[in-house]
Phi, psi and omega in degrees: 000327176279343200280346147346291190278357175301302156264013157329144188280358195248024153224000171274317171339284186290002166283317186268343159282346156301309153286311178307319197300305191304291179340275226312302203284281181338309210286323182287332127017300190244014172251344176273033189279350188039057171259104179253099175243161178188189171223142172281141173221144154272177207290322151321287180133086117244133178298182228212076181314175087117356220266152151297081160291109169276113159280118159240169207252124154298123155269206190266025185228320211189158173257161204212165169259163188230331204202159169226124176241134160246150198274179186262187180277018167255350218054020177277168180215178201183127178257109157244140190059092130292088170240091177226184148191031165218156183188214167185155189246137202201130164234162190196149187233196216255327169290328187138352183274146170183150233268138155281129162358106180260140173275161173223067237241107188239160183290328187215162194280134174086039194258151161283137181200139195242093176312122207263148205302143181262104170281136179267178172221177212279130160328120161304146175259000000 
């Protein structure tokens, strides 16, 4: 009879919230190092050497820079202790090409995150 009551919903309900609260928290534990990576590519799908990425940071108005990275000779580039979790992403390269502004929507600050490929594209004349 006690082990009954166990499954009762006004003690299974608060067990599972209880396990989800816990995941959650384990999973931001081993995610919060605030590492924002990706790779610049061209429009062909090759990388993209030397270009600048900018992040920038929402204030209460407007986004701002907050940081710059240049990729390698794979085109990756790579952001570290980023604690933000709302922003935006822009890369540009030395001739004048460059990427549209990618949003960036993190669940929480300082989550590690791996960014789907930025493209630069051909200069407007």
């Amino acid at each position: 009879m006690r082990w009954r009551a166990l499954t009762h919903r006004f003690v299974l309900v608060p067990l599972a919230l209880l396990v989800v609260v816990a995941a959650w928290n384990a999973y931001i534990a081993f995610n919060d190092h605030g590492i924002i990576e990706g790779e610049v590519i061209d429009r062909s799908g090759k990388p993209v050497a030397g270009a600048t990425v900018i992040f920038f940071e929402r204030n209460f108005m407007y986004y701002e820079e907050k940081q710059r990275a240049t990729t390698d000779t794979h085109g990756a580039y790579r952001f570290s202790d980023m604690k933000t979790h709302i922003g935006q992403l822009e890369a540009r390269t030395v001739d004048g090409r460059k990427s549209e502004r990618r949003q960036l929507r993190l669940w929480f600050r300082s989550q590690d995150t791996e960014v789907a490929p930025l493209v630069v594209e051909t200069p407007r004349s």
